[in-house]
VEXDREN-2710 file (C-alpha; in Angstrom, 1 decimal):
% VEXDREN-2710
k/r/px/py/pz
1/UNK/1.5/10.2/17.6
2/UNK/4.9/8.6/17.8
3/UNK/8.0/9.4/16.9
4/UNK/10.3/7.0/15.4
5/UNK/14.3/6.7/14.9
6/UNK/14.6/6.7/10.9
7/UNK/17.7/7.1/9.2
8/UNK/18.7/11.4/8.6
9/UNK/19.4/10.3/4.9
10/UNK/15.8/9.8/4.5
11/UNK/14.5/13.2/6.2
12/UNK/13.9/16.6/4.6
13/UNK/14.1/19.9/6.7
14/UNK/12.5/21.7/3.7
15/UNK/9.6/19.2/3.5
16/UNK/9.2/18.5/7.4
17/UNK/9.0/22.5/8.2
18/UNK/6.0/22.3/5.8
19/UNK/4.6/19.5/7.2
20/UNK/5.1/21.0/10.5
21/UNK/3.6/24.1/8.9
22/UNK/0.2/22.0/8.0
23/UNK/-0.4/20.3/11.4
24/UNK/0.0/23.5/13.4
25/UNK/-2.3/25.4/11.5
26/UNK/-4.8/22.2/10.8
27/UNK/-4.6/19.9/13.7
28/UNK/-7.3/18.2/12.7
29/UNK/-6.8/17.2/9.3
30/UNK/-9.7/18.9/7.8
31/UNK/-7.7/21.3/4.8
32/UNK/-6.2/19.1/2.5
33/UNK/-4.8/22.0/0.1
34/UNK/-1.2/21.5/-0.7
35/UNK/1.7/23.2/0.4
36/UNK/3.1/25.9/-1.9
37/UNK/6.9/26.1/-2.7
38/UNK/7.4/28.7/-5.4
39/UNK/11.1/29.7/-7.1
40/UNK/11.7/31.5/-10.2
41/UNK/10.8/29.4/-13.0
42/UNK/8.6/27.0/-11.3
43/UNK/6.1/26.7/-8.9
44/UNK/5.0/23.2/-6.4
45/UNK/2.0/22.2/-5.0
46/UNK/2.7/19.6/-2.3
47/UNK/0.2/17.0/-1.8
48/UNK/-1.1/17.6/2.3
49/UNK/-0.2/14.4/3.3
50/UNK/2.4/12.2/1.7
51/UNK/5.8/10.1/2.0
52/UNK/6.5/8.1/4.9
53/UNK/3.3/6.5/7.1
54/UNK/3.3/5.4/10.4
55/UNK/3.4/1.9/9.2
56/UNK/6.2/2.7/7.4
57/UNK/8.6/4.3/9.9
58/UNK/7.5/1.5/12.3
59/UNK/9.0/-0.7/9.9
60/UNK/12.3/1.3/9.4
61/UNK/12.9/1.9/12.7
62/UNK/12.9/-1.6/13.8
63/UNK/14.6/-3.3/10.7
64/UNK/17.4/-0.9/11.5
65/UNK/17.5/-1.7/15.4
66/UNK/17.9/-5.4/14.6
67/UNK/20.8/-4.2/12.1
68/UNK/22.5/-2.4/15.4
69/UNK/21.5/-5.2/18.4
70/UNK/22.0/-8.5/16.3
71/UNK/26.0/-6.8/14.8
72/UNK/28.0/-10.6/13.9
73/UNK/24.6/-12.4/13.1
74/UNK/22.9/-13.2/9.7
75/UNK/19.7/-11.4/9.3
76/UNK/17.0/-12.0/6.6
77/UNK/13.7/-10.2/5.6
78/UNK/11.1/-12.3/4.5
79/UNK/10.8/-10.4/1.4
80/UNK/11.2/-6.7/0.9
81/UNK/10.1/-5.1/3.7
82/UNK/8.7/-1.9/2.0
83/UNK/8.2/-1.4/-1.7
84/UNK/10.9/1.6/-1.8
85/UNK/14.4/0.6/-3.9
86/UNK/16.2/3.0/-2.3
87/UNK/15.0/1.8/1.3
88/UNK/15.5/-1.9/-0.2
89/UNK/19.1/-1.1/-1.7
90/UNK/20.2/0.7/1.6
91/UNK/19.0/-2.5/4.2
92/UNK/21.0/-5.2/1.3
93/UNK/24.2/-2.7/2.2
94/UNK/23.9/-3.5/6.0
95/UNK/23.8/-7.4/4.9
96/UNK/20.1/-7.8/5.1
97/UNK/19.5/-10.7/2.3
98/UNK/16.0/-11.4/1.4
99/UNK/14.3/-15.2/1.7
100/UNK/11.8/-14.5/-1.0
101/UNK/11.1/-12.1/-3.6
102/UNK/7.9/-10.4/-3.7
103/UNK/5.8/-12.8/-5.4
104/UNK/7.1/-15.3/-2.5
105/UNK/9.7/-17.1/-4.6
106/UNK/12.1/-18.5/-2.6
107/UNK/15.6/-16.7/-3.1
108/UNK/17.3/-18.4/-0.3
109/UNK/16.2/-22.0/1.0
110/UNK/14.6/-22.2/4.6
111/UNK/16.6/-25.3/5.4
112/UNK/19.5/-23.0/5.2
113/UNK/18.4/-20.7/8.2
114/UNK/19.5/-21.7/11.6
115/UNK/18.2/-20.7/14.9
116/UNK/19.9/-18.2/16.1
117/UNK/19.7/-16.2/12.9
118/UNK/17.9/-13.0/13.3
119/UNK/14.4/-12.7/10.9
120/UNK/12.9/-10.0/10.1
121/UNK/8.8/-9.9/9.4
122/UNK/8.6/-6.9/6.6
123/UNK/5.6/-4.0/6.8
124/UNK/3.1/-6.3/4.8
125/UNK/3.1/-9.1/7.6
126/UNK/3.8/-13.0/6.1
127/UNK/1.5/-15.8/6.2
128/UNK/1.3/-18.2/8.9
129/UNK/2.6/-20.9/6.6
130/UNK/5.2/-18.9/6.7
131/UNK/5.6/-18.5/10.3
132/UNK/5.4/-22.3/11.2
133/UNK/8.5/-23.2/8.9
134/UNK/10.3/-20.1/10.6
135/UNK/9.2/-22.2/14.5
136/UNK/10.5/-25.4/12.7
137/UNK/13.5/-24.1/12.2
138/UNK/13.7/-22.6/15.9
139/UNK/14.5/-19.0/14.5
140/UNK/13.0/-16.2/16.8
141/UNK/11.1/-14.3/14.3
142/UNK/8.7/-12.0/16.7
143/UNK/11.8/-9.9/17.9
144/UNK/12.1/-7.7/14.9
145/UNK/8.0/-8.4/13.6
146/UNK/8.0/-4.9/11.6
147/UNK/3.8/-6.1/10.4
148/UNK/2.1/-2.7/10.4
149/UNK/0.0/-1.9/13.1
150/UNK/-3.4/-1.1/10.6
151/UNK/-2.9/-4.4/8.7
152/UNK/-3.0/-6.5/12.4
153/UNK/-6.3/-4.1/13.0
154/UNK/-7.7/-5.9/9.9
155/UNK/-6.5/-9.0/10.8
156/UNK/-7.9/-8.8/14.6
157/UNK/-11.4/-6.8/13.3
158/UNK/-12.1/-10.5/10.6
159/UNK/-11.4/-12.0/13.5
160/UNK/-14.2/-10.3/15.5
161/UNK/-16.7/-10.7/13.0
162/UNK/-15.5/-13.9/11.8
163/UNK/-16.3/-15.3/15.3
164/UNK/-20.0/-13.9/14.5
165/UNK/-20.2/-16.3/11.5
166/UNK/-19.1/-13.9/8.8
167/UNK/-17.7/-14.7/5.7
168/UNK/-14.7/-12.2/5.0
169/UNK/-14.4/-10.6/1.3
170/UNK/-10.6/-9.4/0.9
171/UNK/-10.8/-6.4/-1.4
172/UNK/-7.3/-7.0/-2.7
173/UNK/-4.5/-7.5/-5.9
174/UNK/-4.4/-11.8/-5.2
175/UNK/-0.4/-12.1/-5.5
176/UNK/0.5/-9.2/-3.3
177/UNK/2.0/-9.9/-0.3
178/UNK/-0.2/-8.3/2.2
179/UNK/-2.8/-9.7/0.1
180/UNK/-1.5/-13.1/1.0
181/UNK/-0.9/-12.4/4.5
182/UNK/-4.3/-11.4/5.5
183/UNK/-6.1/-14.2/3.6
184/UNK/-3.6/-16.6/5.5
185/UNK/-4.7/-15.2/9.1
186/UNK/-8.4/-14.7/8.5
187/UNK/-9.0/-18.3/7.0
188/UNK/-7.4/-19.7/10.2
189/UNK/-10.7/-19.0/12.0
190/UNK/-13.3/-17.4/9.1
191/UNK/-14.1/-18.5/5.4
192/UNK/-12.6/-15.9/3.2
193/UNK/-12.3/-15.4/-0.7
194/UNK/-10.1/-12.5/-2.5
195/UNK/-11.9/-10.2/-4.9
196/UNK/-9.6/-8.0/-7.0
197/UNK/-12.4/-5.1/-8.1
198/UNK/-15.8/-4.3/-8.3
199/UNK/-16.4/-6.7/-11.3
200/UNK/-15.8/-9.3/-9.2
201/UNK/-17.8/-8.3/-6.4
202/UNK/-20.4/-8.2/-9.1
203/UNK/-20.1/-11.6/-9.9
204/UNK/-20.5/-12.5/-6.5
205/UNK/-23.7/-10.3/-5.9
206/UNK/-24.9/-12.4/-9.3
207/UNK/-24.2/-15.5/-7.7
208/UNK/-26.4/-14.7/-4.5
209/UNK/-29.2/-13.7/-6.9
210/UNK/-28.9/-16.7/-8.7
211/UNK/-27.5/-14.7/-12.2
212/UNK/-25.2/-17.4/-12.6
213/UNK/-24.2/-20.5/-11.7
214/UNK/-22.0/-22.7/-8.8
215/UNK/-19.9/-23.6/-11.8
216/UNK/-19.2/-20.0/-13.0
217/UNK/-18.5/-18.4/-9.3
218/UNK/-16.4/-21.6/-8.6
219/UNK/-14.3/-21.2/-12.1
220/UNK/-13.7/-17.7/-11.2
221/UNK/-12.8/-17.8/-7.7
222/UNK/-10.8/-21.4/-7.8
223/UNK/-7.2/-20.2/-6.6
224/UNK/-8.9/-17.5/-4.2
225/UNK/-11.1/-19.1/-1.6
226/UNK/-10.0/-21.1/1.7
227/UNK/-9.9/-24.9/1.6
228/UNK/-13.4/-25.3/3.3
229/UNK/-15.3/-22.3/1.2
230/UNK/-18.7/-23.0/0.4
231/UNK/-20.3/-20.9/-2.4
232/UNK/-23.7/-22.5/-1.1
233/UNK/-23.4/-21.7/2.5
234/UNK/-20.8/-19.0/3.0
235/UNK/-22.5/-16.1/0.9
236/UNK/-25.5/-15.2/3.6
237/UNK/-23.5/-13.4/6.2
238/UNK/-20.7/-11.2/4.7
239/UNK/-18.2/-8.2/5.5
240/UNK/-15.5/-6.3/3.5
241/UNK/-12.1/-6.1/4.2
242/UNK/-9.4/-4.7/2.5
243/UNK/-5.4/-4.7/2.0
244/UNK/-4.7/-1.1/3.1
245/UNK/-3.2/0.6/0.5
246/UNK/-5.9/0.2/-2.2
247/UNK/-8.2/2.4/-3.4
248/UNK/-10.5/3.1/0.2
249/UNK/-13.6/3.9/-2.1
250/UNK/-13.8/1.5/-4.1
251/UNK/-13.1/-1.0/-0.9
252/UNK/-16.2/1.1/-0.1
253/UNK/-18.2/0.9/-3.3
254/UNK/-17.7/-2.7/-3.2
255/UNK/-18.9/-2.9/0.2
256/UNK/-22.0/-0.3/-0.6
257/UNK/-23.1/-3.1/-3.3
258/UNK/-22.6/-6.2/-1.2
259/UNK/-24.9/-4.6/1.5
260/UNK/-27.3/-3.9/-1.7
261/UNK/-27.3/-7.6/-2.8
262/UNK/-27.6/-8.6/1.1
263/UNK/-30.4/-6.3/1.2
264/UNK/-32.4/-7.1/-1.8
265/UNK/-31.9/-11.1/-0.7
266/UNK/-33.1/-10.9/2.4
267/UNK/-34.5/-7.7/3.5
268/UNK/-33.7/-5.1/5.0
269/UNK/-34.8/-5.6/8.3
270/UNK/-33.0/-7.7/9.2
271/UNK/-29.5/-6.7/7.0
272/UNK/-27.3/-6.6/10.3
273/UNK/-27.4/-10.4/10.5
274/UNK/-26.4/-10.3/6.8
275/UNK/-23.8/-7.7/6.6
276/UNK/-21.0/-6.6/8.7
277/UNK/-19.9/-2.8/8.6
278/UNK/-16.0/-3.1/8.7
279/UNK/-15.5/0.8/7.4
280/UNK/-13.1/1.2/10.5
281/UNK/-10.9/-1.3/9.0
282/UNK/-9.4/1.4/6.6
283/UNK/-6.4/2.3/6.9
284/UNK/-6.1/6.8/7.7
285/UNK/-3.0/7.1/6.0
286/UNK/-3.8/4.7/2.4
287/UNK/-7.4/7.5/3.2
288/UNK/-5.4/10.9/3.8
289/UNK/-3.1/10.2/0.8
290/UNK/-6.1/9.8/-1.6
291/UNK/-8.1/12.4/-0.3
292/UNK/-4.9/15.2/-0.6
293/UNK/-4.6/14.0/-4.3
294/UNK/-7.7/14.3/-4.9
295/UNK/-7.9/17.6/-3.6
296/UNK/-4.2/18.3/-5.2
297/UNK/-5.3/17.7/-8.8
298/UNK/-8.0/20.5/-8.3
299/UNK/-4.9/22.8/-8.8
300/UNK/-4.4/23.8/-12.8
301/UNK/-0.5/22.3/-13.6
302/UNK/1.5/21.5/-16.6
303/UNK/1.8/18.0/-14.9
304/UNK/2.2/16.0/-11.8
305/UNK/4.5/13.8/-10.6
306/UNK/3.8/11.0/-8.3
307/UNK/7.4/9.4/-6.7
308/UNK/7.4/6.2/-5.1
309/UNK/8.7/2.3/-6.1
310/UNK/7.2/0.7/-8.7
311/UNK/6.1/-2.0/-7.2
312/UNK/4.3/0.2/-4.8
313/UNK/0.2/-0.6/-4.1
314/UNK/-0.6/2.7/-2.5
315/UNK/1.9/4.7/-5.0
316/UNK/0.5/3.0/-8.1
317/UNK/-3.0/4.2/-6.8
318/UNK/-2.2/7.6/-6.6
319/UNK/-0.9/7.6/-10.0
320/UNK/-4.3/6.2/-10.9
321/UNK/-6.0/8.9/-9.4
322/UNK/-3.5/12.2/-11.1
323/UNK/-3.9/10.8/-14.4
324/UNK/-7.4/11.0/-14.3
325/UNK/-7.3/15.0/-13.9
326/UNK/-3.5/15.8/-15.5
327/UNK/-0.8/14.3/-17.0
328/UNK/1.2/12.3/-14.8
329/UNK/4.8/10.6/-14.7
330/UNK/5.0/7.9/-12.1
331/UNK/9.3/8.2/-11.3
332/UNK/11.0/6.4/-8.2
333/UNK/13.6/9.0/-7.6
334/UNK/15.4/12.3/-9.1
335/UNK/17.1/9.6/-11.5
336/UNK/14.2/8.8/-13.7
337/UNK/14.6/13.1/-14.3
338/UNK/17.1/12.2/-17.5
339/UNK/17.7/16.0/-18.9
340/UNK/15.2/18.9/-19.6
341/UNK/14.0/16.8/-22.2
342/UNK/13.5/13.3/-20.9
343/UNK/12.0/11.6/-18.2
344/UNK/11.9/8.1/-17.5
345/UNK/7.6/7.1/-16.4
346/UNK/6.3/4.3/-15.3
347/UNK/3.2/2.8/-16.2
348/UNK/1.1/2.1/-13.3
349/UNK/-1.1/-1.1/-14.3
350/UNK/1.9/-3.1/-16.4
351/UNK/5.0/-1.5/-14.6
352/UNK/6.5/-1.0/-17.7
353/UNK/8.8/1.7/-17.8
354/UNK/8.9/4.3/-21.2
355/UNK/11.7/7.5/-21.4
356/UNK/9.1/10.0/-22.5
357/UNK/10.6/12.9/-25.0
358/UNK/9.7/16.2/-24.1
359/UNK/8.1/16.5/-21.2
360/UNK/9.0/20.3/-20.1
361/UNK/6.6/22.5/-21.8
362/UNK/8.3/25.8/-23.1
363/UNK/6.8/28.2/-20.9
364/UNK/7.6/29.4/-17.4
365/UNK/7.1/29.7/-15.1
366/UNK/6.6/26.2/-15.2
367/UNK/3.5/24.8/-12.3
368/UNK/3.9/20.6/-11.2
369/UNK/2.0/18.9/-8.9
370/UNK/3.8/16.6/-6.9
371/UNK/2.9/13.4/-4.2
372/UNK/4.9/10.5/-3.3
373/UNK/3.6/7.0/-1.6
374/UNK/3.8/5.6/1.7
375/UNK/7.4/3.9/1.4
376/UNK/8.9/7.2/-0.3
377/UNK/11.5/9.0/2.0
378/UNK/10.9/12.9/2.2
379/UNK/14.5/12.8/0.9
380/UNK/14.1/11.9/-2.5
381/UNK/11.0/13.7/-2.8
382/UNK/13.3/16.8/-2.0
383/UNK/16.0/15.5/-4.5
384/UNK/13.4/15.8/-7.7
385/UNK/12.3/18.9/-6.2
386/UNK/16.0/20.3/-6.8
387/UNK/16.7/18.4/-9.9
388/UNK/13.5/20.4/-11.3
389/UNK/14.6/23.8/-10.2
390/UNK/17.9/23.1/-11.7
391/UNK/16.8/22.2/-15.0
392/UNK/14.6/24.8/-15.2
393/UNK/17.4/27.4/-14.8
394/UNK/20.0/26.3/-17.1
END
């Protein structure tokens, strides 16, 4: 796989010698038991995969070119380009300003570009919307296109199957910016609608089985189908896509029980006219993440710790998955680690953020799982790592 130029401020030695560790001794991904760092008082179990995806240092490595090439020029993202603060905070310092925040608000007007300024296309990708106004303007915006490579494979897989007919089902959160991005390329050549979760997928499979009503699937689905969608039409031919970093089984589950609905509506026989399998749209690193936490949280601990932004899809995800097993703090850096007896946790679902009171049970040695998303540099994973050793000995 490649290597990319990423900044030495966001690397670990401690954490890439592990790493290093793991891929020698499992090439082929097929262990996913953490890594083991044990000191006096406490004892980590390192998720097998975590921190920074290829996606992600893609991303990096080319917003930080554009900061060395394009020195005396202004240079925008389009929004953030990773959910990370700390990655975020350290692009504003080179003089990267943002067009939009993440819910696509503008934060600086278009018509103040001009066309020699330098824009950069964050991880997620942007709409095409988007695009055009950029090609008004005259700015040269595929230079420093930092789009990650498994969210263009979705984009060019709808567009195989979309070409067969196929009405695309976006498993994704609606005002995400990925989210967005996808549904903008794939209804360019397919008829697409957004589903959230499986309860909406349900809704749909009702709908093809006449449960409910046009009027009921319409109200539901108002803001999240393409100008042309057809409840009436587009429903008999269908395949799942997703945005990367959710949850990969239940983009699964909710393509197990659209095949199901498919099947009991037509047949079986002929369900390959019906349903598209679009499994190899997932993305490995959103998969390997998920399938080392959920092998992690098979490890007795007084608690895990998942690091990551707050904003962050795939983080908030694996925070859904630890709580489920242990107790879990969701923290974005060593920061949120207040004293030895408070921790600053974020909630997952409403992103609101709590200082929780006693958090270090008395015992030691103490045993903490710990993860960290996609966007997380190995640095600050390292940094909580050493705040928690610290604390523990004093």
């Amino acid at each position: 796989m490649k290597k990319f130029k990423i900044p030495q401020n966001y690397k670990s030695s401690i954490l890439a010698n592990l790493k290093a560790q793991k891929k020698q001794a499992d090439p082929l991904k097929k262990d996913f038991s953490p890594s083991i760092l044990e000191y006096k008082n406490i004892t980590f179990y390192l998720a097998r995969h975590f921190g920074f995806c290829y996606g992600v240092e893609n991303a990096i490595e080319i917003a930080f070119k554009a900061i060395e090439e394009a020195q005396g020029k202004n240079i925008y993202l389009i929004s953030e380009m990773i959910h990370n603060p700390q990655v975020n905070k350290d692009l504003n310092a080179y003089g990267i300003r943002f067009l939009q925040n993440t819910y696509g608000d503008n934060l600086i007007p278009f018509e103040n570009l001009k066309p020699d300024d330098i824009v950069i296309i964050p991880a997620f990708g942007t709409t095409l919307e988007t695009e055009k106004k950029l090609s008004d303007i005259g700015v040269q915006f595929k230079t420093y296109n930092t789009t990650c490579p498994f969210v263009e494979k979705v984009w060019n897989r709808s567009y195989q199957i979309g070409k067969k007919g196929f009405t695309l089902l976006i498993h994704g959160k609606p005002q995400h910016e990925e989210t967005k991005a996808t549904f903008s390329h794939i209804k360019e050549h397919s008829n697409c609608l957004i589903v959230k979760d499986i309860n909406e997928a349900k809704a749909i499979g009702d709908y093809i089985l006449n449960k409910i009503s046009l009027e009921q699937i319409q109200f539901l689905f108002k803001d999240r189908i393409d100008g042309t969608f057809d409840f009436k039409k587009h429903l008999t031919k269908i395949g799942v896509v997703n945005q990367t970093t959710q949850l990969a089984f239940e983009t699964h589950a909710i393509a197990t029980y659209i095949k199901k609905v498919l099947i009991e509506k037509f047949g079986e026989t002929h369900i390959n006219d019906h349903f598209a399998d679009t499994k190899d749209t997932l993305c490995y690193a959103t998969n390997d993440n998920q399938n080392a936490v959920q092998e992690l949280i098979k490890y007795k601990a007084d608690f895990s710790l998942v690091i990551g932004g707050a904003k962050s899809s795939n983080t908030s995800h694996l925070v859904e998955l630890c709580e489920q097993a242990i107790k879990t703090y969701f923290i974005e850096s060593e920061l949120d680690i207040i004293s030895k007896t408070q921790i600053k946790h974020t909630d997952w679902l409403t992103k609101e953020t709590n200082l929780i009171d006693n958090y270090l049970p008395p015992h030691r040695p103490l045993k903490v799982l710990i993860t960290s998303g996609a966007s997380c540099p190995d640095k600050i994973v390292e940094n909580v790592i050493n705040k928690l050793r610290e604390i523990t000995e004093n």
